[in-house]
N, C-alpha and C positions, 0 to 999 in steps of 0.2 A: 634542980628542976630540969627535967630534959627536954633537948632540944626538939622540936617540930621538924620532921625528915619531908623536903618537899620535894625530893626529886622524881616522885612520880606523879605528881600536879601536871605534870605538861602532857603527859601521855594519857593521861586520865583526862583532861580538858579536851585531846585531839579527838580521842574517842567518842566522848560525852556529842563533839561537834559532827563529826563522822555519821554517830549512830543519827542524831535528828533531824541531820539532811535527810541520810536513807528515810524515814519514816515519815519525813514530809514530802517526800519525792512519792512515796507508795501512796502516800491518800490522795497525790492528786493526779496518780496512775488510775487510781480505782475512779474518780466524777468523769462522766462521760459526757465531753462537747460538742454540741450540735457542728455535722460538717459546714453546711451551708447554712448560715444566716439569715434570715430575709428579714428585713424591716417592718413594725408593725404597722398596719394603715389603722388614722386615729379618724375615726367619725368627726364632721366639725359640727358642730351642736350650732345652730339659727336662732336663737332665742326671738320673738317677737317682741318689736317695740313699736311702742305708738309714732312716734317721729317716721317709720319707713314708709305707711301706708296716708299720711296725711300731709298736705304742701305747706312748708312754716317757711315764715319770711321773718328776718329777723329787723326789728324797726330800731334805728336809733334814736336818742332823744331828739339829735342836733339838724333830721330830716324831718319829724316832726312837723305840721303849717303850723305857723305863728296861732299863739288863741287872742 
C-alpha cells in the first residue's frame, strides 16, 4: 500500500488561506459605507388612553366611612 506524500499539505493550506483573505478583503473592498452617519430620528407614537383625559382617584378599602 503506498504511503500518502503530505509534504505539500502546508503549502497548499497557506495558499488555500492567502487566496480567501485576498477575496474576502475584495468583496468588502467592493460595499461602499456611508462616510457620515447620522442617527435615525424615531417618531414617538402618543397612543390615547382613557386615564390621561379624565381625574381617577384611587380609594382604598381601609379609607373607606365605616357602613
Amino acid at each position: 500500500m503506498p504511503q500518502l506524500d503530505t509534504s505539500t499539505w502546508t503549502i497548499t493550506i497557506t495558499a488555500m488561506i492567502i487566496s480567501l483573505f485576498i477575496l474576502i478583503q475584495l468583496k468588502f473592498y467592493k460595499y461602499l459605507y456611508p462616510l457620515n452617519p447620522m442617527p435615525k430620528t424615531f417618531k414617538s407614537f402618543s397612543f390615547p388612553s382613557p386615564w390621561e383625559t379624565k381625574w381617577t382617584k384611587i380609594y382604598f378599602p381601609l379609607l373607606l366611612p365605616q357602613q
